[in-house]
C-alpha angles and dihedrals in degrees: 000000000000106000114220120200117239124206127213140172112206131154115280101229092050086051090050091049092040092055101045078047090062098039103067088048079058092248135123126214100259093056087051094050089043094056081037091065100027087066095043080056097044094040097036088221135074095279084245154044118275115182136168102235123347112249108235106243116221090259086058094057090043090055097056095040089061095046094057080048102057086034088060094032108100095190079076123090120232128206136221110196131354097262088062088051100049091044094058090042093059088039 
């Protein structure tokens, strides 16, 4: 198999974390680009979702509309700090 070079511009400090990210998987760059394009080439297809914005699902919006709920709700204890909390949970 011939090898080619492949020349990219990418933002230092995202260099720097990806490839302490990889290092500590015991990979360099150019292996995770490799499997990278090896499975744009078996898939056909980038190998995930990209998308513009995530839409927010219904149990998303419950969520936070429970949360907002219990924040305004003054039946429910607050807590300071975690020993107060810990102490009430083991209360």
């Amino acid at each position: 198999m011939s090898t080619a070079n492949l020349s990219i511009r990418i933002d230092s400090e995202l260099k720097k974390e990806v490839e302490n990210c990889l290092e500590e998987m015991g990979m360099t760059m150019s292996t995770a680009i490799n499997i990278y394009l090896k499975q744009i080439a078996k898939q056909r297809a980038i190998p995930f979702r990209i998308t513009a914005n995530p839409k927010i699902n219904q149990e998303t919006i419950d969520a936070i509309a429970e949360g907002a709920r219990i924040a305004h709700d003054k039946s429910v204890p607050g807590f300071k700090d975690m020993t107060s909390l810990i102490e009430a949970l083991n209360s």
